[in-house]
C-alpha positions as CSV (number, residue, x, y, z in Angstrom):
1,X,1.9,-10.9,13.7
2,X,4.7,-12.3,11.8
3,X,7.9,-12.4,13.8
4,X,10.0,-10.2,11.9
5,X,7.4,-7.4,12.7
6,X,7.6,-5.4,15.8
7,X,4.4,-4.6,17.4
8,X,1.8,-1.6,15.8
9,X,2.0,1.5,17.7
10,X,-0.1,2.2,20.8
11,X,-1.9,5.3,18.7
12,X,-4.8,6.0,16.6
13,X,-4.7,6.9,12.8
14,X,-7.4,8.3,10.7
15,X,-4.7,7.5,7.6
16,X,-3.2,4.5,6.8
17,X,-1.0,4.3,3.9
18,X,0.0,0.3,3.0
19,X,2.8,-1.1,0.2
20,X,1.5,-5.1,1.6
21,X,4.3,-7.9,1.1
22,X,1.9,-9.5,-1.5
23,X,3.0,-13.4,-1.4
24,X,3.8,-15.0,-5.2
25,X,4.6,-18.3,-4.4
26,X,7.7,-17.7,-5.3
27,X,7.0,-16.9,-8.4
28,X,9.8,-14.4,-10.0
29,X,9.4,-11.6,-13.0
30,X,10.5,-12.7,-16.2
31,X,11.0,-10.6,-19.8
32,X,9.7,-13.6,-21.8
33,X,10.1,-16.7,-23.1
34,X,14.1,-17.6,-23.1
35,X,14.3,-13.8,-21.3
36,X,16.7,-13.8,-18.1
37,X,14.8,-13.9,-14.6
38,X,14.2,-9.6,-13.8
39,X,13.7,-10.1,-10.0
40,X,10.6,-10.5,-8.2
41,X,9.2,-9.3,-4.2
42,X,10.7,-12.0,-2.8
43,X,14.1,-11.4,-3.6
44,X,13.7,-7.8,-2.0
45,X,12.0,-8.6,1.2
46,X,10.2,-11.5,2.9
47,X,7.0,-11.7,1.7
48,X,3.6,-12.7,3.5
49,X,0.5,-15.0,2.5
50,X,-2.5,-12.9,2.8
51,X,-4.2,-15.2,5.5
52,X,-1.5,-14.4,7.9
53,X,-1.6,-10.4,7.3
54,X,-5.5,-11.0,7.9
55,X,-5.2,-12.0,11.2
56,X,-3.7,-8.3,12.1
57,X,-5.4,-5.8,14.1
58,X,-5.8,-2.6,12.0
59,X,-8.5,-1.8,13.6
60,X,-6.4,-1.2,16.9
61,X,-4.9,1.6,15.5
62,X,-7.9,2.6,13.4
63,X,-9.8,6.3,14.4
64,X,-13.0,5.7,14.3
65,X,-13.5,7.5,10.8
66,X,-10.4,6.6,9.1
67,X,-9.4,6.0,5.5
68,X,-7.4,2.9,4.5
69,X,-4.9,3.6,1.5
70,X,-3.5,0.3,0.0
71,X,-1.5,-0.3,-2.9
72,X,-2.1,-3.7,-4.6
73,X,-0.8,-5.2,-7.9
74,X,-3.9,-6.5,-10.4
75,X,-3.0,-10.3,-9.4
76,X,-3.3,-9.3,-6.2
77,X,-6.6,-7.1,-5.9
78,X,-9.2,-9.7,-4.8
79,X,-6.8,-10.9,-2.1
80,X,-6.6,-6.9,-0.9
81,X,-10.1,-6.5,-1.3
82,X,-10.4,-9.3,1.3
83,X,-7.5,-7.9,3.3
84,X,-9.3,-4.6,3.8
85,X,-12.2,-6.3,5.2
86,X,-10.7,-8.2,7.3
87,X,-8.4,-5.1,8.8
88,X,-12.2,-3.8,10.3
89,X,-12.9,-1.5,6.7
90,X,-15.3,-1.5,3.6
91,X,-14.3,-1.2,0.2
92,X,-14.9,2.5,-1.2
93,X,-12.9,2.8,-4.4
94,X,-9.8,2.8,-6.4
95,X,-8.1,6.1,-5.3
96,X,-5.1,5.8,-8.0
97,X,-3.8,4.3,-11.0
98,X,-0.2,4.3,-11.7
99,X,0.8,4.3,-14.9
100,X,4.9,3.1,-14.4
101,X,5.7,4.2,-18.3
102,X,7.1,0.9,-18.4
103,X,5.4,-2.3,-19.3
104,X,6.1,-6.3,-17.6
105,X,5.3,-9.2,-19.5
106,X,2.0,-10.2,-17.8
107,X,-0.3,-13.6,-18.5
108,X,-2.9,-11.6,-20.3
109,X,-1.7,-7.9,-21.6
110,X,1.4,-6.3,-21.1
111,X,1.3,-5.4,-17.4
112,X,1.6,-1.4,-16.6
113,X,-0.5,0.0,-14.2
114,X,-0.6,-0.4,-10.3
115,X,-3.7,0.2,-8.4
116,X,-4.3,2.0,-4.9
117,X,-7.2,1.4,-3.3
118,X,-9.3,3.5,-1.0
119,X,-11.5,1.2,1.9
120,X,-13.1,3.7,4.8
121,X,-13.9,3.1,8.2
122,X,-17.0,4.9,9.7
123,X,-17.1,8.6,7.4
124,X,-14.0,9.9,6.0
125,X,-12.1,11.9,8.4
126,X,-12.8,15.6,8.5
127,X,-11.6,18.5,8.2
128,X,-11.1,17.3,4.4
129,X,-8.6,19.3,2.1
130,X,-8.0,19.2,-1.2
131,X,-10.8,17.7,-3.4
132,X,-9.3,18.0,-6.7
133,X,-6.5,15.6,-6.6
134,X,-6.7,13.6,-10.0
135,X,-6.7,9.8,-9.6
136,X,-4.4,9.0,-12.8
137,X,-0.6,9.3,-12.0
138,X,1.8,9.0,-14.1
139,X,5.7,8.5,-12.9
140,X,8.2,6.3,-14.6
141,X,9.0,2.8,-12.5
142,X,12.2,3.5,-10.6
143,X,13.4,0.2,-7.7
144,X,11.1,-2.5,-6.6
145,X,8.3,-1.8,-4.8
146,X,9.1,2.2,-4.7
147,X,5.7,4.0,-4.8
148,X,5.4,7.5,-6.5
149,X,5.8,10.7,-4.7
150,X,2.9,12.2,-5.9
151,X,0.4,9.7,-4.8
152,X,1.7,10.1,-0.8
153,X,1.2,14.2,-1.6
154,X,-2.0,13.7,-3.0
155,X,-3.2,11.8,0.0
156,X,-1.4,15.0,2.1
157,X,-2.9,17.2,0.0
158,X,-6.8,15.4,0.9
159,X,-5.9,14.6,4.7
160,X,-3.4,17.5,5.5
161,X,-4.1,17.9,9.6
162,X,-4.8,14.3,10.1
163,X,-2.6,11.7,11.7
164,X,-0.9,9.3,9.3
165,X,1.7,6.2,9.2
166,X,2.7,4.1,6.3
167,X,2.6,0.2,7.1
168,X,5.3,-1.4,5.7
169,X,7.4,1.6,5.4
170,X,10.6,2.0,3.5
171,X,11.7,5.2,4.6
172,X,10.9,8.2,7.1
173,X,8.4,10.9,5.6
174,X,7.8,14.0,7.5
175,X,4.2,14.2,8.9
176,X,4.2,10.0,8.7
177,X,4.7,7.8,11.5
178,X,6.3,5.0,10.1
179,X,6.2,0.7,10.3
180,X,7.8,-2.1,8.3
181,X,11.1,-4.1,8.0
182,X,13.4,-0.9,6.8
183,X,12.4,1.5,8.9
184,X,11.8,2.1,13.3
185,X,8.9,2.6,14.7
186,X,8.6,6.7,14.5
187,X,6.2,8.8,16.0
188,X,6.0,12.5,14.3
C-alpha cells in the first residue's frame, strides 16, 4: 500500500463505495486552445498509477457477497475495469451516470458525464432494499472530485442494514466507516 495510506480496517464490508486517485500523468484540465490551465487531480491530492492500487487487498475486507461501488472517469474505465478484478470482484454493470450540467473540453466530445460502476463479489448482499433507484443522476459539478449526494443515498437506499465504508473518503458520513487521505479511520 502506498505510504501515505494507513492500513484497511480489520472488518468485513458487504459495501464498498471508491472515488480512486486515477493517475494522469500529470496531465492537467484545460478550457481550450490558448484557455488558462482549470486544475486537474493532481493538484488536489496525490494521485496513484493503477498498478500500484492493484496490488491492494480488497478482498480482505470483502464479505463474502459484497458489492463494489467505484466511480471512474471515461479515460479511466478500462483501467477500473481491471482494478475491480484485481480487488477479488467481477464486473456487473454501470450502476450510475452523472450528468455534472457542466461540460470539459474532452479529446473527442465535450466531456459531461461520470460513470459509477457496480462489480459484485459472490451474490449481492441481502436483505436488498430499494429496487427502484434510477441510474441517471443529475447534480450540477460543485469542487474537484466531490461525488453527488444522491448517488451515496441511492446506494443507502438499495443496501440500507448492510455494513459500508467509502475508500478514499473525503469526509465522515453517518452509517459509513470511512478511509483515505482527508479523513481517520472511523468505525460507525
Amino acid at each position: 500500500m502506498a505510504p501515505l495510506y494507513t492500513p484497511f480496517p480489520n472488518k468485513k464490508y458487504s459495501i464498498i463505495y471508491a472515488d480512486p486517485p486515477w493517475d494522469y500523468k500529470g496531465q492537467l484540465q484545460h478550457t481550450g486552445k490558448g484557455g488558462k490551465e482549470s486544475g486537474g487531480a493532481i493538484r488536489h491530492y496525490p494521485t496513484l498509477p493503477v498498478s500500484e492500487m492493484e496490488a491492494w487487498d480488497v478482498a480482505a475486507i470483502s464479505e463474502e457477497n459484497c458489492l463494489l461501488f467505484m466511480w471512474s472517469s471515461s479515460p479511466h474505465l478500462d483501467q477500473a475495469i481491471r482494478l475491480g478484478k484485481a480487488w477479488g470482484f467481477q464486473w456487473a454493470t454501470v450502476a450510475f451516470v452523472w450528468d455534472k450540467e457542466r461540460v470539459n473540453p474532452g479529446f473527442y466530445t465535450m466531456s459531461q458525464c461520470e460513470l459509477c460502476l457496480v462489480f459484485k463479489r459472490g451474490n449481492i448482499p441481502q436483505p436488498r432494499g430499494a429496487r427502484n433507484i434510477r441510474q441517471l443522476v443529475k447534480a450540477k459539478r460543485t469542487r474537484h472530485s466531490e461525488k453527488p449526494e444522491d448517488v451515496r443515498q441511492g446506494i443507502e437506499a438499495m443496501f440500507p442494514g448492510h455494513c459500508k465504508i467509502e475508500l478514499f473518503a473525503r469526509r465522515q458520513y453517518d452509517g459509513w466507516d470511512a478511509w483515505g487521505l482527508e479523513v481517520s479511520l472511523t468505525d460507525n
